[in-house]
C-alpha positions as CSV (number, residue, x, y, z in Angstrom):
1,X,219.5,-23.5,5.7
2,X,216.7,-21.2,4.0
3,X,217.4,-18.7,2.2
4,X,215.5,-16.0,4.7
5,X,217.7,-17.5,7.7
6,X,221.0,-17.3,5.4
7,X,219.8,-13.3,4.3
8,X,219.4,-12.2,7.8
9,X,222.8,-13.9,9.1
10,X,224.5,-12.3,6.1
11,X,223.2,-8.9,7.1
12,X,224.4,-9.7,10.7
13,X,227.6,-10.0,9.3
14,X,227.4,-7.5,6.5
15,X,227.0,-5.0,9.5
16,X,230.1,-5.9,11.7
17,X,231.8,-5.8,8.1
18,X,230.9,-1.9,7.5
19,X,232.5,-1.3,11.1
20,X,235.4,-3.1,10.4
21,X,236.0,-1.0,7.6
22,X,235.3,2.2,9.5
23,X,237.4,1.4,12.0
24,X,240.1,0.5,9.3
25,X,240.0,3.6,7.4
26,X,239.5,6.3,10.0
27,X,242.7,8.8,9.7
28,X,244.2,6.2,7.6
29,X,245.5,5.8,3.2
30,X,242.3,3.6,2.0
31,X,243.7,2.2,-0.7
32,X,246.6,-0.3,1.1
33,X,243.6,-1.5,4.0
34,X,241.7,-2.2,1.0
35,X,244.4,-4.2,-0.8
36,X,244.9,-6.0,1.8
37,X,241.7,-6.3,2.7
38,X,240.8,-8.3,-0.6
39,X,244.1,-10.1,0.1
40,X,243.1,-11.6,2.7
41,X,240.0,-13.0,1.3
42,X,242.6,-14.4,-1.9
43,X,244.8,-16.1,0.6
44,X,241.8,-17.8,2.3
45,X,240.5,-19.0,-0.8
46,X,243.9,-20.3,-2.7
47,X,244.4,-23.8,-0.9
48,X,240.6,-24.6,-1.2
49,X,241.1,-23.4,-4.9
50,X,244.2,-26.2,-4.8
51,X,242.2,-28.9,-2.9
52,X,239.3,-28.4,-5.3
53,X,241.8,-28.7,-8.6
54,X,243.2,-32.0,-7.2
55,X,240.1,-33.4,-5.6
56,X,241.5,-33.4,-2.3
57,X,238.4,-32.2,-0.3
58,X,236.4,-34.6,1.8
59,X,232.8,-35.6,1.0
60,X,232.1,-33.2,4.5
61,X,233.7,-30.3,2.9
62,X,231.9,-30.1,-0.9
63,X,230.2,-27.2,-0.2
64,X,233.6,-25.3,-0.9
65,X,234.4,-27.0,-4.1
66,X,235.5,-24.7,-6.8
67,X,234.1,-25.6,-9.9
68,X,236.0,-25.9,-13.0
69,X,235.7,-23.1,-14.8
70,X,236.5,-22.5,-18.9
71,X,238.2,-18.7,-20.1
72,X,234.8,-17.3,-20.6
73,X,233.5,-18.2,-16.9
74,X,236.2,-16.4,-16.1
75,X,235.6,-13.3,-18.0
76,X,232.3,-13.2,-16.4
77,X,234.0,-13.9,-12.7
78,X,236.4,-10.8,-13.8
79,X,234.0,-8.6,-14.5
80,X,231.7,-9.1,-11.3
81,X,235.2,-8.5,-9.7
82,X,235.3,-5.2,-11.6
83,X,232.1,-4.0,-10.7
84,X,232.9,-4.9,-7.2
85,X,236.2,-2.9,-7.1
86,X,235.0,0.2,-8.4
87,X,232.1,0.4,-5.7
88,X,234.3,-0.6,-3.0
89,X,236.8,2.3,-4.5
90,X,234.3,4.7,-3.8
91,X,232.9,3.0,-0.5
92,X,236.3,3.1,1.4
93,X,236.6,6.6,0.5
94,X,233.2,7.7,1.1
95,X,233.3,6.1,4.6
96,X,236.9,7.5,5.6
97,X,235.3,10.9,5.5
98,X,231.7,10.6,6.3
99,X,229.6,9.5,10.1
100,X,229.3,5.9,9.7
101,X,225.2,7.1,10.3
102,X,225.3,8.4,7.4
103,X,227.3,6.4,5.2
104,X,225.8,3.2,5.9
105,X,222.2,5.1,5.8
106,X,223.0,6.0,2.2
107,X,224.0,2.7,1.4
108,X,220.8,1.5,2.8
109,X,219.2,2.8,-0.7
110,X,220.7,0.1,-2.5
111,X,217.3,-1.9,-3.1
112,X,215.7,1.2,-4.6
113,X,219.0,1.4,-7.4
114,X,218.2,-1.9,-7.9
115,X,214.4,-2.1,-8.2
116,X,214.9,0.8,-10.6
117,X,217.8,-0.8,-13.0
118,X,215.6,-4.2,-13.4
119,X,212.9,-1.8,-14.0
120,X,215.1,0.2,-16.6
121,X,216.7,-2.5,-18.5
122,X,215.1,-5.8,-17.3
123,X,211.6,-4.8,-18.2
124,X,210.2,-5.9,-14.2
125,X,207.3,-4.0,-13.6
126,X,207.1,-2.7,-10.3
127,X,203.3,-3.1,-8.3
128,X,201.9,0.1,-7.0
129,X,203.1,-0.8,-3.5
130,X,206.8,-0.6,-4.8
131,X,206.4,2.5,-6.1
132,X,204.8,3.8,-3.1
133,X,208.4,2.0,-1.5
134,X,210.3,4.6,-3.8
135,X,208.6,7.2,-3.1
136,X,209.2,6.7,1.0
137,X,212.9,6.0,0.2
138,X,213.5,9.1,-1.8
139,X,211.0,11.3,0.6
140,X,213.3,9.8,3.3
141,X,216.3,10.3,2.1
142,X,215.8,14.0,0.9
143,X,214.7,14.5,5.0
144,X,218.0,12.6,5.8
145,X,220.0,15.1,3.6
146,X,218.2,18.3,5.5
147,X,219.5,16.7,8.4
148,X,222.7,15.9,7.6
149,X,223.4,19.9,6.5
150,X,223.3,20.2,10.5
151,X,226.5,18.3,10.8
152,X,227.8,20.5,7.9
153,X,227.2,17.5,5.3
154,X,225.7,19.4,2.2
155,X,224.5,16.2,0.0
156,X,224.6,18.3,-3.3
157,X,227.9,19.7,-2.9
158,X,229.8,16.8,-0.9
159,X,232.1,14.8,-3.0
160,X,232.2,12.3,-0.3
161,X,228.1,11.7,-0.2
162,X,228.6,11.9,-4.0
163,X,231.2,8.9,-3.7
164,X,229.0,6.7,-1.6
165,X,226.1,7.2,-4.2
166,X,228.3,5.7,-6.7
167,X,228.9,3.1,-4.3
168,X,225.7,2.0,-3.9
169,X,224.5,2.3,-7.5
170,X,227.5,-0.2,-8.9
171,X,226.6,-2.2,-5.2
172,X,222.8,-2.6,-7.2
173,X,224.5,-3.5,-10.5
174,X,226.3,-6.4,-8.8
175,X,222.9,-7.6,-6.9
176,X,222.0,-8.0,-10.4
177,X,224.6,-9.8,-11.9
178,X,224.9,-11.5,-8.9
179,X,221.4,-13.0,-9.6
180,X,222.5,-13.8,-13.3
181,X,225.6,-15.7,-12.1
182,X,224.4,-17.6,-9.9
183,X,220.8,-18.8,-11.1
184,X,221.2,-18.1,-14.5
185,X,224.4,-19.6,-15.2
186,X,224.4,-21.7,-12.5
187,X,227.8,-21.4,-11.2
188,X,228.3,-22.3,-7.1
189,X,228.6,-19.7,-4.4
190,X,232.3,-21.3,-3.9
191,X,233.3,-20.9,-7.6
192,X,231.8,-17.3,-7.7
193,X,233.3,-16.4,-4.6
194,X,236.6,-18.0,-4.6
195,X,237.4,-16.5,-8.2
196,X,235.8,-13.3,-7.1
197,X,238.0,-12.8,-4.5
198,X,241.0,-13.4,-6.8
199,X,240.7,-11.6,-9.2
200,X,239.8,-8.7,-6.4
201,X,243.6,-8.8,-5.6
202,X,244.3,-7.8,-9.4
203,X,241.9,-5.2,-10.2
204,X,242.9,-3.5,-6.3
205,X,246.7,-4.2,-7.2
206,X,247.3,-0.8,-9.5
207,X,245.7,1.2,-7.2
208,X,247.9,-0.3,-4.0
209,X,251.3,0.0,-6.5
210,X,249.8,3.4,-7.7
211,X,249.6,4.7,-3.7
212,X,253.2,3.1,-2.7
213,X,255.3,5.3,-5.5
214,X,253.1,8.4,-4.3
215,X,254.0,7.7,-0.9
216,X,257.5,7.4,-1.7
217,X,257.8,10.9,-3.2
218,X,255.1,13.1,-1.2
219,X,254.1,11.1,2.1
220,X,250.8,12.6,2.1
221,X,248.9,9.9,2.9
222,X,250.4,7.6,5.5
223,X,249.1,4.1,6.5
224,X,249.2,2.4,9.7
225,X,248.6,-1.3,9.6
226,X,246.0,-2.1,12.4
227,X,244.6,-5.8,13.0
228,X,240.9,-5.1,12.2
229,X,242.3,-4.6,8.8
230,X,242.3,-8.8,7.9
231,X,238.7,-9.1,9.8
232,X,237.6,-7.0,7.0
233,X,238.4,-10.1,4.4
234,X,237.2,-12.5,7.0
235,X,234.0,-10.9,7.8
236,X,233.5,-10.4,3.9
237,X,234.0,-13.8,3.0
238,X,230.7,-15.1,5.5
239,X,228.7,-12.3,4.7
240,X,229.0,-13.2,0.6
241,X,229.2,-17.0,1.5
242,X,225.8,-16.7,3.0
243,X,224.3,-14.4,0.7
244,X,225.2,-16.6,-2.6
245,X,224.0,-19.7,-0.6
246,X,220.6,-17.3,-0.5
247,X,220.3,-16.0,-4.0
248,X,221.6,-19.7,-5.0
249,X,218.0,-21.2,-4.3
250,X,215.4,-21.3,-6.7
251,X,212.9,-19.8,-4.4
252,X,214.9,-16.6,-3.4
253,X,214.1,-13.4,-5.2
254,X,216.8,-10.5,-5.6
255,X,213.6,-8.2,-4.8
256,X,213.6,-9.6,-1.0
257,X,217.0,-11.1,-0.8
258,X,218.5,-7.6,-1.2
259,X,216.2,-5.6,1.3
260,X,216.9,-8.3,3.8
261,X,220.1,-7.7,3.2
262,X,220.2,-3.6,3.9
263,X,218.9,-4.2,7.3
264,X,222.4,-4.1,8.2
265,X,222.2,-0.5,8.5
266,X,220.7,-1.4,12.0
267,X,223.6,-2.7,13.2
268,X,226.2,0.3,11.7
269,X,223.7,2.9,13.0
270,X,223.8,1.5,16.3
271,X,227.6,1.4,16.7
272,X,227.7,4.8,15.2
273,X,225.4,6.2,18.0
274,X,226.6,4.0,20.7
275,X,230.6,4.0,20.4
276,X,231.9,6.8,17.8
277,X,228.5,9.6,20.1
278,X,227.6,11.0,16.5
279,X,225.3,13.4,16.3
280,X,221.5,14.2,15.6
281,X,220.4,10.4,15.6
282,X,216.9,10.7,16.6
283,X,216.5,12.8,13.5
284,X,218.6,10.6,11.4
285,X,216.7,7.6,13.1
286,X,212.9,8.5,11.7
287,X,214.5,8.7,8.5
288,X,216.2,5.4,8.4
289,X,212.9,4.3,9.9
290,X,211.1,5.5,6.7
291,X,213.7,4.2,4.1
292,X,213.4,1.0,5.9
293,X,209.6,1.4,5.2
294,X,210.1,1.7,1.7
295,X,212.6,-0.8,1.7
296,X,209.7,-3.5,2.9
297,X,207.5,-2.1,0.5
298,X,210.2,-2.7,-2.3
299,X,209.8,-6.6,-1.2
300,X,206.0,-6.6,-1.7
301,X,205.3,-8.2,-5.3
């Protein structure tokens, strides 16, 4: 499968994975459905991790070998894990407390963090057409937060908007090391994800342990297990599985791969407008229109 066909499925997917998690966290403690969450994906991933130990997969099936991996692959699995963790952290939060419109329209930005970091610290030198990209996406998204103060959302002063910023910042930072994982080192989307995904369950752990004693003594924030909560892991694992088969191909570039990829929005603005009625989409609309704009011109070399 190209890597073009394999972005645009995992944006697909990416997109039903942002309502999952909406529909997770509304009026609900973030950190257990995240736990959980990330659990899920673990417990997936443990018997191929087994089967690919002891060989036991059929010739059919190596596509999900595991590699073998030494104590500094792991290190370097851990700390995408890390990265990972903190931006979902802040995602969760972020998306608890703010229209799914405008949380996943904020998230949308990610290719312009990430254009700007390689730029920063990977001396890439963008063409005048990407910087005519980040100038639409920043134009944009200063006219998406004059719209937003109509629903009472004041992007300076909200801690929430603040925490989806971060969000998508580390969300760039990963893209990046993403890339070096997979094409520099040359590990396989299984070994990256499978490890990925368990050492997720230990950097979320303190967090879910850290919730249950509060919980014990104040009750102040209750959670209610619903079943959308494991399609969160599920949904995750195709999305990544399909976006590491992408970025895993010599001819795929981060710089396209991850605008691709933020056409998701499409599908959480949709849903936003369509089943949760939010407000002041036609508005909000032009100005995902325009980021998406940018967002094109960010893949132009």
């Amino acid at each position: 499968m190209s890597w073009f066909l394999c972005t645009l499925l995992s944006a697909l997917f990416l997109g039903l994975y942002d309502i999952a998690k909406k529909m997770a966290v509304k009026d609900n403690a973030v950190r257990p459905v995240l736990f959980y969450s990330v659990l899920t994906g673990a417990i997936i991933w443990l018997p191929l991790l087994v089967a690919s130990h002891f060989k036991w997969l059929p010739e059919e099936m190596r596509w999900l070998q595991v590699d073998a991996t030494g104590g500094i692959d792991h290190l370097l699995l851990a700390i995408k894990s890390a990265i990972v963790g903190a931006s979902w952290g802040f995602a969760y939060a972020a998306l608890k407390h703010l229209p799914i419109t405008i949380a996943s329209t904020i998230r949308a930005t990610s290719p312009l963090w990430t254009i700007l970091i390689a730029t920063l610290f990977l001396d890439e030198r963008p063409s005048l057409l990407q910087w005519s990209g980040v100038a639409l996406i920043l134009s944009s998204f200063y006219a998406f937060s004059l719209v937003g103060k109509r629903e009472g959302i004041h992007f300076r002063r909200n801690k929430w908007v603040a925490c989806m910023m971060a969000a998508t910042i580390l969300a760039a930072c990963s893209a990046l090391y993403d890339k070096y994982l997979l094409q520099r080192m040359d590990y396989s989307p299984a070994t990256v994800q499978a490890w990925f995904s368990v050492y997720l369950v230990l950097v979320t752990l303190p967090f879910y342990v850290h919730w249950v004693r509060a919980e014990r003594r104040k009750r102040t924030d209750p959670f209610q297990w619903r079943s959308v909560i494991p399609w969160i892991g599920i949904l995750l694992l195709i999305t990544d599985f399909l976006y590491f088969t992408a970025l895993e191909q010599p001819d795929a570039m981060i710089s396209l791969v991850s605008p691709l990829r933020r056409t998701s929005v499409l599908v959480t603005f949709l849903y936003g407008i369509r089943m949760l009625k939010e407000k002041s989409y036609k508005p909000k609309a032009v100005c995902l229109a325009g980021m998406l704009a940018g967002v094109f011109l960010l893949s132009l070399a």
